[in-house]
N, C-alpha and C positions, 0 to 999 in steps of 0.2 A: 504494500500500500504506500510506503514511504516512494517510491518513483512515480506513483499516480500524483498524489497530492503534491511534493513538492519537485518533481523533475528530475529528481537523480540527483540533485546539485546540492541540497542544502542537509549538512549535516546541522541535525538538533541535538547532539551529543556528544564531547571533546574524544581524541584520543583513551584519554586515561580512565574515562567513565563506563558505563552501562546502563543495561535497563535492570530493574529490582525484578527477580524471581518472585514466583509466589514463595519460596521458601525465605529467601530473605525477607519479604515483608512477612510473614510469619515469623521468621527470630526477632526482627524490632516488635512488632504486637507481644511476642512471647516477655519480653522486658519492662510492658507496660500492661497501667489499669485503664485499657481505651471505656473513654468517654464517647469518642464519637468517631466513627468510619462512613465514610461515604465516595463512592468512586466518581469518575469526571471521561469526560471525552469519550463516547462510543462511539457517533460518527463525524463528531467537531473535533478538525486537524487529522482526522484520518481521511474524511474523502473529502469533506469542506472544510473552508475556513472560518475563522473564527464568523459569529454574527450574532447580533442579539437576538430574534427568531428562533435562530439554528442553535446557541447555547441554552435557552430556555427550555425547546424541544427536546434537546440532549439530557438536559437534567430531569425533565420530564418521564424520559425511556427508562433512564438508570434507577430513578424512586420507583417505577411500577415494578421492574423488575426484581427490587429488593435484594436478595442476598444471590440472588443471580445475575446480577450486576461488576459482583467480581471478575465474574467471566469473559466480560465485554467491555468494560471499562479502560479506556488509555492510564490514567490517571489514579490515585487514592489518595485520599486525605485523611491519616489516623491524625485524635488529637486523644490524648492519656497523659497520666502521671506514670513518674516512674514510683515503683511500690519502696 
């Protein structure tokens, strides 16, 4: 999807980085007492760009979807304490 949306051209991620596993973001949650999880971007920045519309609509997908959301989601947003 990344050569549809953005042409092959645009890296959104440095050399030294990556994308988080679900295992990794499972060890950070494993660290915390999440308060609140909510995922982001299932088809805004993947096939469109950003728009108010189309991020409304996005966020819209991801709430009905609920805990199946994780699945399709670009995005996550934990907020927790650390215990």
């Amino acid at each position: 999807m990344k050569s549809v949306v953005y042409g092959g051209n645009f890296q959104y991620i440095t050399a030294d980085e990556r994308k988080m596993t679900e295992r990794d973001i499972a060890l950070v949650a494993s660290h915390l007492q999440i308060r609140y999880r909510t995922y982001f971007n299932f088809i805004v920045t993947r096939i469109f760009h950003d728009g108010t519309f189309l991020d409304v609509a996005d966020r819209i997908i991801l709430k009905l979807l609920g805990p199946l959301g994780r699945y399709v989601g670009g995005r996550i947003l934990l907020i927790g304490r650390i215990p």
